[in-house]
FIPAMAR-261280 format. One record per residue (C-alpha): residue number from 1; y, z, x; chain; residue in one letter. Coordinates in steps of 0.001 Angstrom, whole numbers, plus 500000, padded with zeros to 6 digits. Layout:
! residues N
(NUM; (Y; Z; X); "A"; "A")
...
END
This chain:
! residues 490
(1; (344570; 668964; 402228); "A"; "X")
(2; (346727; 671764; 401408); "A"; "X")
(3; (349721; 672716; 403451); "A"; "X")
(4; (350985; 676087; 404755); "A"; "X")
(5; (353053; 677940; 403033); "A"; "X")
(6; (355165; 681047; 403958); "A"; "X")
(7; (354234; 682539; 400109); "A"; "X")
(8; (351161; 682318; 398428); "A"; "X")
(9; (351444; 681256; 394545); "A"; "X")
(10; (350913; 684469; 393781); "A"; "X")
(11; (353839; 686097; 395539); "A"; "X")
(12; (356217; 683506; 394470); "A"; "X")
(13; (355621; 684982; 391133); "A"; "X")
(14; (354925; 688169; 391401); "A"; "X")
(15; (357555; 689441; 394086); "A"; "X")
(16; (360548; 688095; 391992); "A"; "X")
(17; (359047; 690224; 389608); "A"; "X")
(18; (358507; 693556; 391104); "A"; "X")
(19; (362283; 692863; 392355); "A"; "X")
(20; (363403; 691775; 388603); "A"; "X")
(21; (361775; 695095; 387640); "A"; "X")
(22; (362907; 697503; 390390); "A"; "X")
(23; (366230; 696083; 389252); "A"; "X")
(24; (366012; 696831; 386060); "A"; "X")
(25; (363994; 700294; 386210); "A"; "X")
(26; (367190; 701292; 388222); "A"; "X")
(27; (369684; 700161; 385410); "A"; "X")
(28; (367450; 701678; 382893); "A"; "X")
(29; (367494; 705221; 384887); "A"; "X")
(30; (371590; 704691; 385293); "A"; "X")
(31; (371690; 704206; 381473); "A"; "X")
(32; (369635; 707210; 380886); "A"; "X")
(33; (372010; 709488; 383336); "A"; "X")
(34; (374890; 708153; 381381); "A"; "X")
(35; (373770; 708936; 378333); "A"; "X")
(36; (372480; 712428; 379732); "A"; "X")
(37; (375909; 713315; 380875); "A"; "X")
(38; (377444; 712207; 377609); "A"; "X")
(39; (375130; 714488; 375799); "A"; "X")
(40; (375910; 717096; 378213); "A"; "X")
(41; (379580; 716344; 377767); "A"; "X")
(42; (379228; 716695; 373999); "A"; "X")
(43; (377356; 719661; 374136); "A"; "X")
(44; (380271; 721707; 376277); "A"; "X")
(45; (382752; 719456; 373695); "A"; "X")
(46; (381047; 722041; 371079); "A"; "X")
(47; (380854; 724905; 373073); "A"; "X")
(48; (384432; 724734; 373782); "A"; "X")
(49; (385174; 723812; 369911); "A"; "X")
(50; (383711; 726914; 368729); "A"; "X")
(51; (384861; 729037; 371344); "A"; "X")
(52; (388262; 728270; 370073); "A"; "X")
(53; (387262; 728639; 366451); "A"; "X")
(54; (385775; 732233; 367540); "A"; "X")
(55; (389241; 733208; 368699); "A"; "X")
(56; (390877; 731623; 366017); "A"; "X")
(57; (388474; 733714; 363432); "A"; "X")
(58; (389004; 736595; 365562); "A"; "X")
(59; (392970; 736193; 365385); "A"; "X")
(60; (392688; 735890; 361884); "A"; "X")
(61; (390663; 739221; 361290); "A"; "X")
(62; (392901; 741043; 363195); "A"; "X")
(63; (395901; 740502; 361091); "A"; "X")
(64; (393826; 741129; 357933); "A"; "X")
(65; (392719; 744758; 359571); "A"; "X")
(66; (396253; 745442; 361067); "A"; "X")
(67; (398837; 743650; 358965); "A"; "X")
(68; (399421; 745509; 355648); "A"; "X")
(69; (402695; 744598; 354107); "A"; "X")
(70; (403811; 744760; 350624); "A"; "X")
(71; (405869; 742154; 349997); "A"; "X")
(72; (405599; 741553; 346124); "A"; "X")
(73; (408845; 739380; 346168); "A"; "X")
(74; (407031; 736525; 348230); "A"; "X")
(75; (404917; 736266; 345224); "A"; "X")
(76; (407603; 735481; 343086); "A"; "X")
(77; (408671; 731981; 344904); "A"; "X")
(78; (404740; 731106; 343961); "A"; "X")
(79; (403440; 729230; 340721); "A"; "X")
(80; (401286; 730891; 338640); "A"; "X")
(81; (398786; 729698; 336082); "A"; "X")
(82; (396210; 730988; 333904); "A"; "X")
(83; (393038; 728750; 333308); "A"; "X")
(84; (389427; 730471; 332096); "A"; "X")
(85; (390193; 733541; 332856); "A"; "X")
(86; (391345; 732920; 336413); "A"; "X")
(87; (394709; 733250; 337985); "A"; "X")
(88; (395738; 730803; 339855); "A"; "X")
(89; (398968; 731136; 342325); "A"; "X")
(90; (400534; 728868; 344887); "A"; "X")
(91; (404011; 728054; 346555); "A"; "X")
(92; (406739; 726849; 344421); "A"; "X")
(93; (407763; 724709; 347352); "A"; "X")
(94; (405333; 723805; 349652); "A"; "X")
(95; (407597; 723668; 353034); "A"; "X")
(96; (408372; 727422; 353599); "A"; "X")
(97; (410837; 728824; 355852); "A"; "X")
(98; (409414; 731837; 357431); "A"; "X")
(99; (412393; 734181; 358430); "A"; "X")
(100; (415439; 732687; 356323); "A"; "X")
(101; (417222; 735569; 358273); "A"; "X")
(102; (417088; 734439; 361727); "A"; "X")
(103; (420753; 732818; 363252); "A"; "X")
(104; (418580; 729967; 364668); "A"; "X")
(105; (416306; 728476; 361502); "A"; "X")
(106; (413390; 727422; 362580); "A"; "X")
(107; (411532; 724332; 361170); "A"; "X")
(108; (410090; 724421; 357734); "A"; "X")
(109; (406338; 723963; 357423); "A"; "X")
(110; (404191; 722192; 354893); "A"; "X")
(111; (402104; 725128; 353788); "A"; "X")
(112; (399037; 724645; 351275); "A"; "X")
(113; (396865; 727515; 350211); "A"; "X")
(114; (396156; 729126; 347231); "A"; "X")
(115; (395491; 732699; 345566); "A"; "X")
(116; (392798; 733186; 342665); "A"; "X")
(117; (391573; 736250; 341147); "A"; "X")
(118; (391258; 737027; 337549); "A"; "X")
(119; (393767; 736752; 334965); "A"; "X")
(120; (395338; 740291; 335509); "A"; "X")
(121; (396857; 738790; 338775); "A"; "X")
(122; (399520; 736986; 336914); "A"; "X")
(123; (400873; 740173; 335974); "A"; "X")
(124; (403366; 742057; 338364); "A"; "X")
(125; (402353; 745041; 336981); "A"; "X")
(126; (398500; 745501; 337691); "A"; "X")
(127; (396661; 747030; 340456); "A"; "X")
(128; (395432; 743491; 341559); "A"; "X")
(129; (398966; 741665; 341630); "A"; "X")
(130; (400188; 744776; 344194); "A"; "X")
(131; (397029; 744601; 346291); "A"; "X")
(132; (397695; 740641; 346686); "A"; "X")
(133; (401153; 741604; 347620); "A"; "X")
(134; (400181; 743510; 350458); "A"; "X")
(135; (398198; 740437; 351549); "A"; "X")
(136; (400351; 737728; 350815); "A"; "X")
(137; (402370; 737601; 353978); "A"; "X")
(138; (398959; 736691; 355669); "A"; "X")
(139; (398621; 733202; 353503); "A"; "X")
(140; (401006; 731118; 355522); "A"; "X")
(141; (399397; 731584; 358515); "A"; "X")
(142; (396005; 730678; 356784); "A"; "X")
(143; (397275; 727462; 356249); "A"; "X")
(144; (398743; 726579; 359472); "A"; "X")
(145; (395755; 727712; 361577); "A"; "X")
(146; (393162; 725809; 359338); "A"; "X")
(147; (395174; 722656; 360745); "A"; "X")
(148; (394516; 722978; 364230); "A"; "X")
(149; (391289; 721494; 364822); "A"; "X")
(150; (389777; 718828; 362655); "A"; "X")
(151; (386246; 720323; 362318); "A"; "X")
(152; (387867; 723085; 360657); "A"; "X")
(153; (387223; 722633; 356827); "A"; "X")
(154; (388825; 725489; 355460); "A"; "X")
(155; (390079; 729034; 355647); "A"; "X")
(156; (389686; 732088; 353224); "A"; "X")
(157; (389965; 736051; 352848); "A"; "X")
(158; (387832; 736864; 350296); "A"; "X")
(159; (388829; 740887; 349517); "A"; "X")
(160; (386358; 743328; 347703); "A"; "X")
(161; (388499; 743855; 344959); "A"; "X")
(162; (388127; 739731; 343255); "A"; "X")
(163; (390669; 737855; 344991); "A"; "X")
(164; (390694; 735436; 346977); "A"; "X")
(165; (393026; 733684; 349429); "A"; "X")
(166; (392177; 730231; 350469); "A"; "X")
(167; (393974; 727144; 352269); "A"; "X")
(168; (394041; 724190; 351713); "A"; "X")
(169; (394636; 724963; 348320); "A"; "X")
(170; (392094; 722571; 347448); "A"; "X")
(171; (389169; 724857; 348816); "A"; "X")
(172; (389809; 727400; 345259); "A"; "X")
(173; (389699; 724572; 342987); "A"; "X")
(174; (386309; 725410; 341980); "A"; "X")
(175; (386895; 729275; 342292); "A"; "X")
(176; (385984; 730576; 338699); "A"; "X")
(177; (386391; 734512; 337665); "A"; "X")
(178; (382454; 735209; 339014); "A"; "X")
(179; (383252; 733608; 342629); "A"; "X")
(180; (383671; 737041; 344209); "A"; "X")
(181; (380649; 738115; 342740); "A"; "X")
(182; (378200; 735969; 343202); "A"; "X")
(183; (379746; 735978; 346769); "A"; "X")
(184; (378783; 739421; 346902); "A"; "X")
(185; (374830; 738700; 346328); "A"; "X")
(186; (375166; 736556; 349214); "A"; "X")
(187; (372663; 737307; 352370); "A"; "X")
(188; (376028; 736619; 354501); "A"; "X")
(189; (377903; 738781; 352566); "A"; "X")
(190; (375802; 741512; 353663); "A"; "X")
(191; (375217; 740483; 357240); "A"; "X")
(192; (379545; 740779; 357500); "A"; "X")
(193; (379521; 744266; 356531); "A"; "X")
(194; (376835; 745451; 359021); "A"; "X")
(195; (377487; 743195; 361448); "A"; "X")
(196; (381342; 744753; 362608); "A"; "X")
(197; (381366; 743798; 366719); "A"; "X")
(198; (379881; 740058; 365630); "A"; "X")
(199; (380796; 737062; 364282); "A"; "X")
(200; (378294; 736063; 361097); "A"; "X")
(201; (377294; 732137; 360806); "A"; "X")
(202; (375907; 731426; 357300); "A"; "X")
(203; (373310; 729223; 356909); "A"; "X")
(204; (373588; 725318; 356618); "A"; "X")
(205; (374958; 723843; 353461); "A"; "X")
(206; (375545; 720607; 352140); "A"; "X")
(207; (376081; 721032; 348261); "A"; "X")
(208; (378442; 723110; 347678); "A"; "X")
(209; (381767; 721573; 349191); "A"; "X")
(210; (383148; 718371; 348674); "A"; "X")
(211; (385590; 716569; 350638); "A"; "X")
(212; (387143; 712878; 349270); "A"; "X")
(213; (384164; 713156; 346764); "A"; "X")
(214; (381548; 712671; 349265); "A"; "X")
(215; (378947; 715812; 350290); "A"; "X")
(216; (379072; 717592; 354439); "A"; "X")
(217; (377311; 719729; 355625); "A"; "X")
(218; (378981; 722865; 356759); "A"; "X")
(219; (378348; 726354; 357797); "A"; "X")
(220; (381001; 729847; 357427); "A"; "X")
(221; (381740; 732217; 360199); "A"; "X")
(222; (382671; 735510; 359047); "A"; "X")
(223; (384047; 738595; 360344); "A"; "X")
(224; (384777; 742081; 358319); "A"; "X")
(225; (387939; 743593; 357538); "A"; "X")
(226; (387129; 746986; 357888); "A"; "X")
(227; (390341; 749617; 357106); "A"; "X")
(228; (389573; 753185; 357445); "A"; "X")
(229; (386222; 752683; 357791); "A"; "X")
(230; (385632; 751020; 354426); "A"; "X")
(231; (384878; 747462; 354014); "A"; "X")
(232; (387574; 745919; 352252); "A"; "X")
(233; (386348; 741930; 352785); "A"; "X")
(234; (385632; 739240; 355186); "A"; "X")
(235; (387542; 736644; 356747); "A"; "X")
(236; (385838; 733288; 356523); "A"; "X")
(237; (385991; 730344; 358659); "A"; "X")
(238; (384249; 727095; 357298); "A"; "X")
(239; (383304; 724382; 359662); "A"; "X")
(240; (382770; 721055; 359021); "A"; "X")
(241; (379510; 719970; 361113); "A"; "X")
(242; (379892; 716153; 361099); "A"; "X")
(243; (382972; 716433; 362599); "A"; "X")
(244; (382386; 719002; 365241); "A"; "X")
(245; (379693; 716841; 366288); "A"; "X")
(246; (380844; 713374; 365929); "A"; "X")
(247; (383909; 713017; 368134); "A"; "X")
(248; (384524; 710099; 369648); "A"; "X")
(249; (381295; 709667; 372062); "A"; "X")
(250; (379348; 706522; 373569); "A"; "X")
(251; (376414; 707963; 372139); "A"; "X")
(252; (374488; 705070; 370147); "A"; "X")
(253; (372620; 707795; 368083); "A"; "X")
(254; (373995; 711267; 366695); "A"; "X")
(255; (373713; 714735; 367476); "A"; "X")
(256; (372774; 717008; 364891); "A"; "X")
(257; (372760; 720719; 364143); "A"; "X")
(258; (369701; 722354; 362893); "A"; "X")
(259; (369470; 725909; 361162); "A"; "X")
(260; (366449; 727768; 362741); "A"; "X")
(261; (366108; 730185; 359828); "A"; "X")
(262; (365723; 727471; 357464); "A"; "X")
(263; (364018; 724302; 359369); "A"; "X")
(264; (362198; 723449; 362709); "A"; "X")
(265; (363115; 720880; 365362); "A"; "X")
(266; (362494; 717786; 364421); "A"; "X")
(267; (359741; 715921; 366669); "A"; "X")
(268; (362220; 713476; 367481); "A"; "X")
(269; (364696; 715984; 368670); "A"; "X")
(270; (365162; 715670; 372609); "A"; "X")
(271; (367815; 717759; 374434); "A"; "X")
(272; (367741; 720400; 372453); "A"; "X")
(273; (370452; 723183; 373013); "A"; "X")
(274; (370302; 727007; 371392); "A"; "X")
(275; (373629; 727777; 370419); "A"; "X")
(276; (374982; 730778; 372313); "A"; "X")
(277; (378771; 732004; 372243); "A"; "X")
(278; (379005; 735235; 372937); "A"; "X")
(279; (380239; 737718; 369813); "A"; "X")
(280; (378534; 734856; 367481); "A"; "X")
(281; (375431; 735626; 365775); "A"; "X")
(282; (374165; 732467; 365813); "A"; "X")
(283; (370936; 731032; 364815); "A"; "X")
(284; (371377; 727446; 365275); "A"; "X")
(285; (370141; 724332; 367739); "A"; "X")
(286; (372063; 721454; 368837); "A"; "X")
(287; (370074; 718075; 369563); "A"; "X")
(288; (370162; 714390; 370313); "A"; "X")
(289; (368536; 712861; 367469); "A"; "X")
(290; (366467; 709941; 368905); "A"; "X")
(291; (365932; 706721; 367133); "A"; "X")
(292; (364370; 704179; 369492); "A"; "X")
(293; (365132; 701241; 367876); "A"; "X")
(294; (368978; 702448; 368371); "A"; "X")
(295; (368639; 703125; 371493); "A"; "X")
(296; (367136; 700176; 372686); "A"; "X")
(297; (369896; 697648; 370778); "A"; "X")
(298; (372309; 699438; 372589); "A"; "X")
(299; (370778; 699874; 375458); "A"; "X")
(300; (370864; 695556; 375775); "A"; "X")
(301; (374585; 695742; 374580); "A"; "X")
(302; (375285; 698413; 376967); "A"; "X")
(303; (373867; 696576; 379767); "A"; "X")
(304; (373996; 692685; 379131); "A"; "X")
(305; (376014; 692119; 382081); "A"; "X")
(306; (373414; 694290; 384365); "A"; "X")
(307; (370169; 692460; 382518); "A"; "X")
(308; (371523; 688917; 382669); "A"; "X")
(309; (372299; 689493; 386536); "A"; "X")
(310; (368306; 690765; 386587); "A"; "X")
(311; (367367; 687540; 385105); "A"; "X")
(312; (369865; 686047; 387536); "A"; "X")
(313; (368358; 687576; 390150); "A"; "X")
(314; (364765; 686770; 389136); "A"; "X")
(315; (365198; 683133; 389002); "A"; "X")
(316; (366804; 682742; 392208); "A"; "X")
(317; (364472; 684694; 394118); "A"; "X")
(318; (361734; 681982; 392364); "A"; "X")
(319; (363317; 679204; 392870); "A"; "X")
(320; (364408; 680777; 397056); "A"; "X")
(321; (361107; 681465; 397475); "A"; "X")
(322; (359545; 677273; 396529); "A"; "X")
(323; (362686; 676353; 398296); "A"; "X")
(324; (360538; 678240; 401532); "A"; "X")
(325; (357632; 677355; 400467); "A"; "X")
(326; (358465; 672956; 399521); "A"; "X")
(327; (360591; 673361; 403447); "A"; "X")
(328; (357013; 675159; 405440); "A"; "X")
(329; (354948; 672393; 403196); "A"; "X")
(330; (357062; 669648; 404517); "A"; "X")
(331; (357370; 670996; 407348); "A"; "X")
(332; (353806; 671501; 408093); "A"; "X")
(333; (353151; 667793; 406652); "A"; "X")
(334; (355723; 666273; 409203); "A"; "X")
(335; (353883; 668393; 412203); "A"; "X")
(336; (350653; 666908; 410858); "A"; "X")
(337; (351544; 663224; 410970); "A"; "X")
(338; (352316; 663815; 414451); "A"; "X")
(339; (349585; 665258; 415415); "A"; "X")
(340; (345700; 664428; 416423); "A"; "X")
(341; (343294; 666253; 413673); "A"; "X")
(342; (341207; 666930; 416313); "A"; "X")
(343; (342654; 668692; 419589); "A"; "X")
(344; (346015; 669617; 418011); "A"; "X")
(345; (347951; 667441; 420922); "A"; "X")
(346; (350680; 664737; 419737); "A"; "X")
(347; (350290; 661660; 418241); "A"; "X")
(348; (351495; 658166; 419818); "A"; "X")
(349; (354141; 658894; 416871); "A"; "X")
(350; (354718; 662768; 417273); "A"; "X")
(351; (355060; 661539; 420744); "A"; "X")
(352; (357354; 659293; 421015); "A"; "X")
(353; (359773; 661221; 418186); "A"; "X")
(354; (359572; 664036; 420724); "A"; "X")
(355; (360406; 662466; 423623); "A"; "X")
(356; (363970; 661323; 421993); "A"; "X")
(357; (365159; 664826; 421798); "A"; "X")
(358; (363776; 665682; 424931); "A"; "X")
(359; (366708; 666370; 427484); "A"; "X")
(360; (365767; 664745; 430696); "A"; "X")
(361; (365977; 665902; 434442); "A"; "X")
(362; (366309; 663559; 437270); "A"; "X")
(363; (363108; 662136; 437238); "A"; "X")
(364; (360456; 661570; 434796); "A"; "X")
(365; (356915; 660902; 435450); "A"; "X")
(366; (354610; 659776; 432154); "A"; "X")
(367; (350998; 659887; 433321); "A"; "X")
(368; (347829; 658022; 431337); "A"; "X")
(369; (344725; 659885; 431967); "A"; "X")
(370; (341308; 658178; 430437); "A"; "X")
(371; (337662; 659757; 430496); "A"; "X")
(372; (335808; 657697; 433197); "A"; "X")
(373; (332588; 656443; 430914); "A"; "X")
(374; (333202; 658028; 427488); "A"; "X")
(375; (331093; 655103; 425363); "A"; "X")
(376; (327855; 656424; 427905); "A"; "X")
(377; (329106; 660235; 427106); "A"; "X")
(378; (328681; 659519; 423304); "A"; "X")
(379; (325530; 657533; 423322); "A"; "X")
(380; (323582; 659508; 425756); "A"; "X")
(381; (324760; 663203; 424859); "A"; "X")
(382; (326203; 662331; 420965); "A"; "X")
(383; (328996; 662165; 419219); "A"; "X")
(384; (329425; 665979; 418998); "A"; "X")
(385; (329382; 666439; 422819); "A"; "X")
(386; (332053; 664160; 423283); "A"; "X")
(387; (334198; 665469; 420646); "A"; "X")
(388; (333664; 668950; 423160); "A"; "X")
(389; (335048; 666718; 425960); "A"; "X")
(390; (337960; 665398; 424716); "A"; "X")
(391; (339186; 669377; 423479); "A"; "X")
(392; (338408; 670383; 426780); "A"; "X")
(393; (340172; 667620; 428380); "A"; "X")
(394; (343131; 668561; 425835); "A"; "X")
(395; (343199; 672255; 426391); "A"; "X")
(396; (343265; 672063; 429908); "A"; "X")
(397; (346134; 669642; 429867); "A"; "X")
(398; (347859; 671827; 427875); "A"; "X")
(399; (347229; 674813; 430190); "A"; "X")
(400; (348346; 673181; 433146); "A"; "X")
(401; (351258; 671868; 432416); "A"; "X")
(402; (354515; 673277; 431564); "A"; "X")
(403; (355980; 674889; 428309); "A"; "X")
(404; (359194; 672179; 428962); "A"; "X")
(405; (356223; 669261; 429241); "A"; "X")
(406; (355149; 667188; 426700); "A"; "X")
(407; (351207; 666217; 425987); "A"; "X")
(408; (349583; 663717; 423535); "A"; "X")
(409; (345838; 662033; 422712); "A"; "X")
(410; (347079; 658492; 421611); "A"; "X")
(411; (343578; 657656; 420537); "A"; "X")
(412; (339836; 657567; 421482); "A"; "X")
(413; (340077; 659126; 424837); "A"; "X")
(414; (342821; 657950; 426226); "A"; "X")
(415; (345675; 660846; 426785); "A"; "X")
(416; (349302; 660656; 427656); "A"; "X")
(417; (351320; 663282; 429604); "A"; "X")
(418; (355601; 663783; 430356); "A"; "X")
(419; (356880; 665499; 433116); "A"; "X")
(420; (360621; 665888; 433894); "A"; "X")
(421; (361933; 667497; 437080); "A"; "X")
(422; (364143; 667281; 440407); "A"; "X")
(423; (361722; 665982; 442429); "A"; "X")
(424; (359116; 663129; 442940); "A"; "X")
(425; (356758; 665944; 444613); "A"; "X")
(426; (357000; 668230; 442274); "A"; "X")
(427; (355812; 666562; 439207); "A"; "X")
(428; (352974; 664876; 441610); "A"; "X")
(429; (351728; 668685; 441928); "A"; "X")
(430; (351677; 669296; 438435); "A"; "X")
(431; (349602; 666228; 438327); "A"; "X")
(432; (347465; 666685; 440963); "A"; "X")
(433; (346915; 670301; 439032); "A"; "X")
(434; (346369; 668852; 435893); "A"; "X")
(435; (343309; 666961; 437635); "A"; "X")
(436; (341944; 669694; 439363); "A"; "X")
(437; (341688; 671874; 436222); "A"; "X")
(438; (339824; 668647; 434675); "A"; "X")
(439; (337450; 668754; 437058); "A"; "X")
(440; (336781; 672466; 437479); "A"; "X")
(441; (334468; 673385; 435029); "A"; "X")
(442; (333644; 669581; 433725); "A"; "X")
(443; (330358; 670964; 434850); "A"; "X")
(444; (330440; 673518; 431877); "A"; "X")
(445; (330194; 671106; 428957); "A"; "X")
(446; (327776; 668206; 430669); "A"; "X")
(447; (325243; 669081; 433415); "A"; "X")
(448; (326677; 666619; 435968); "A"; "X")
(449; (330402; 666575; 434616); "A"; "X")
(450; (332681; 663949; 433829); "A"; "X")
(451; (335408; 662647; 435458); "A"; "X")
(452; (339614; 661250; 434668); "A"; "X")
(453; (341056; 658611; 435666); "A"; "X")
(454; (344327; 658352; 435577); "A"; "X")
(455; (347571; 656113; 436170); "A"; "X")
(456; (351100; 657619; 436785); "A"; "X")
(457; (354771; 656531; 436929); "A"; "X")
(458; (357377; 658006; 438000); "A"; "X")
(459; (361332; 656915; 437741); "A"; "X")
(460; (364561; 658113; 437717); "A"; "X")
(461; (366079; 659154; 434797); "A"; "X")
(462; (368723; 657064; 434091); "A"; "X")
(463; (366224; 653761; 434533); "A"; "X")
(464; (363735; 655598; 432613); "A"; "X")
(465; (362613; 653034; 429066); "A"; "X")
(466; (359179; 654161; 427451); "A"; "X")
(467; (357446; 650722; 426663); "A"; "X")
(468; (357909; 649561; 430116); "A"; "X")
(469; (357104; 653163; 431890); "A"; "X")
(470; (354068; 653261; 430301); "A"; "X")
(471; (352901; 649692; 431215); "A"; "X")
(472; (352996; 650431; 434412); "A"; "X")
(473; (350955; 654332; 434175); "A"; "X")
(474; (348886; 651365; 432168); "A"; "X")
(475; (348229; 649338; 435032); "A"; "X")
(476; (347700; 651877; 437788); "A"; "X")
(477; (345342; 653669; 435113); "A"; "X")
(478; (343366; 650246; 435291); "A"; "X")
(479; (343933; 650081; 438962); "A"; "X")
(480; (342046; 653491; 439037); "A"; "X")
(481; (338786; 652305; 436866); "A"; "X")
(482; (338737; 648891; 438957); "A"; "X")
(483; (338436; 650881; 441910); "A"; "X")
(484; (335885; 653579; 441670); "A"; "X")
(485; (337282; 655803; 438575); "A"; "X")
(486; (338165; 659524; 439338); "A"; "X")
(487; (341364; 658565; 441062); "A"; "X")
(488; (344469; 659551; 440102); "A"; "X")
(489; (347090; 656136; 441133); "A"; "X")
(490; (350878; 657079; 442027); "A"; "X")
END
């Protein structure tokens, strides 16, 4: 026989499941905010990143349009050198003092650019060395700004006439005497000169700069130097992609930049982000580049605390819900062995265990009651009809006594029934009730009825021992079939 149980197999298992995974759907969707608002965070990192570079491009173009000074004795405190056919100049000593003049010196500053053009620049008498001189003053500030912001790879002026000015001085190591034009049959080139109110963004590249001997990917922004309505050069600003997008995130994958002219989203792009500073002509996409597998390991790194609590959580909800389920079983196994099968009443053992917890008033009465002829009941009706009797004589016990009262079948049809209370009178009532209900519709189950006989005593409290109280409900129950049955003996 199977006991009761509060939780079915089934829900034992299954509901600290759906918990376990409610759990864990919720740390899943906290992880993805978090990494959703990193993203985010990156993206306005970059935005803010090349604002800044904008105004620092911008800064620089406006000294190139505004700022002509001729100051061919600056170029004298720089080396010179002549190599293929390309001049090559540079400080003499790299930390410059700006304005040796001023009272108050200010600090020197590690400078680093260099100046390339062809070979006629190493002589202070040609057209180009006097059009660098009216430049030159510009070249310190070149290499101080290019220092501001990591991502920033490099800084040039690249003028119409062959020379260049670029910091660090590292970015015109690979300047030859054709730089300026090949430069020239550029697309970006172009797109400077007609594009005056806007900042130009080359396209992607990843071949031709080097930095510590390893490949990046960069792209230039450009802006014109226009004087007198003639376009005399550009100003260009190269940015170094992997580190404007790799700063120092939580991100367990990276976030890439894409050139729209040149390739398509890739499928696994999500979060995808046009890039849009105004005064920028840009024509680029920011995304999240998605590996799963990534994602995933650091998703259980991320959250090993939060998934071993879900597996905490799991297994104590199992082993809560047996813990239920072993207490109803017992539970429902004790109540059984103290119970009849059959009308649900006591046992002589439920009984008896009951009655020792039972608080007691001043008097108790404990009352045998016996179905007058049950053998002839059985044999002349059958077994099943008398099975109907003795429920019937059980449920009206029970609905006639009190919820404090205490009723039990100790066997074949014998039943056994305690009453507590302040008075003698009173529990002969309840009795006397318990009787009449007997007797009421005994009519209903055999034609002629049945009838109880019954034997009661009643003590006080304090005198009140079971064994010998029900001896004596024993003999006034036999006093009542000796003398007629259907009499209830005091």
């Amino acid at each position: 026989m199977k006991g009761k149980r509060h939780f079915s197999h089934r829900f034992v298992v299954v509901a600290p499941l759906t918990l376990a995974m409610t759990v864990l759907v919720l740390a899943i969707n906290a992880y993805l905010n978090a990494i959703n608002r990193e993203i985010d965070s990156e993206y306005d990192r970059i935005d803010r990143s090349l604002q800044r570079t904008t105004r620092l491009l911008t800064a620089i173009d406006y000294a190139f349009n505004h700022y002509l000074v001729a100051r061919p004795d600056l170029l004298l405190s720089h080396n010179r050198k002549v190599e293929d056919g390309v001049c090559r100049m540079w400080p003499i000593d790299p930390l410059l003092n700006l304005d040796e003049s001023r009272d108050v010196p200010i600090p020197s500053i590690d400078f680093s650019y260099m100046i390339t053009a062809d070979a006629s620049l190493c002589d202070p008498s040609s057209r180009m060395y006097q059009r660098v001189a009216s430049r030159v003053i510009l070249a310190p500030s070149l290499s101080f700004l290019h220092d501001l912001d990591d991502e920033i790879f490099g800084i040039r002026y690249i003028d119409e006439s062959g020379f260049v000015m670029s910091s660090p001085a590292s970015r015109a190591a690979k300047i030859d005497r054709d730089f300026v034009s090949i430069i020239k049959t550029r697309p970006y080139w172009r797109d400077t000169a007609q594009n005056k109110d806007k900042i130009t963004v080359s396209r992607l590249s990843s071949t031709s700069l080097l930095i510590d001997g390893q490949k990046r990917q960069v792209f230039a922004m450009t802006l014109p130097v226009v004087i007198d309505g003639d376009y005399r050069g550009m100003v260009e600003l190269d940015v170094n992609t992997e580190v404007l997008l790799s700063k120092d995130s939580d991100l367990p994958n990276l976030i890439k930049l894409v050139d729209l002219r040149t390739s398509s989203i890739p499928d696994n792009a999500v979060h995808v982000k046009h890039l849009n500073i105004p005064g920028v002509e840009f024509h680029h996409a920011v995304y999240y580049d998605l590996d799963i597998r990534n994602e995933i390991a650091f998703f259980f790194s991320f959250k090993v605390y939060s998934l071993l609590g879900i597996v905490f959580i799991y297994v104590l909800s199992t082993v809560v819900l047996i813990y239920f389920n072993s207490d109803a079983e017992k539970t429902y196994f004790k109540d059984l062995a103290a119970r009849d099968p059959m009308t649900g009443l006591l046992n002589r053992r439920g009984f008896q265990s009951l009655l020792q917890r039972t608080p007691h008033q001043q008097y108790i009465a404990l009352a045998i009651l016996d179905i007058d002829d049950f053998k002839h009941i059985n044999d002349t009706h059958g077994h099943d009809v008398g099975d109907n009797v003795i429920c019937y004589v059980a449920d009206q016990i029970l609905c006639s006594i009190r919820q404090a009262d205490i009723a039990a079948r100790f066997g074949g049809e014998e039943f056994v029934i305690y009453l507590t209370g302040d008075s003698e009178q009173k529990l002969q009532q309840i009795l006397l009730r318990v009787r009449a209900a007997l007797a009421e519709y005994a009519s209903r189950l055999l034609e002629r009825g049945f009838t109880v006989s019954g034997g009661v005593d009643i003590t006080k409290a304090g005198q009140f021992e079971f064994e010998t109280a029900f001896k004596r409900a024993d003999d006034k129950l036999y006093q009542a079939k000796t003398n007629g049955k259907d009499k209830l003996i005091f």
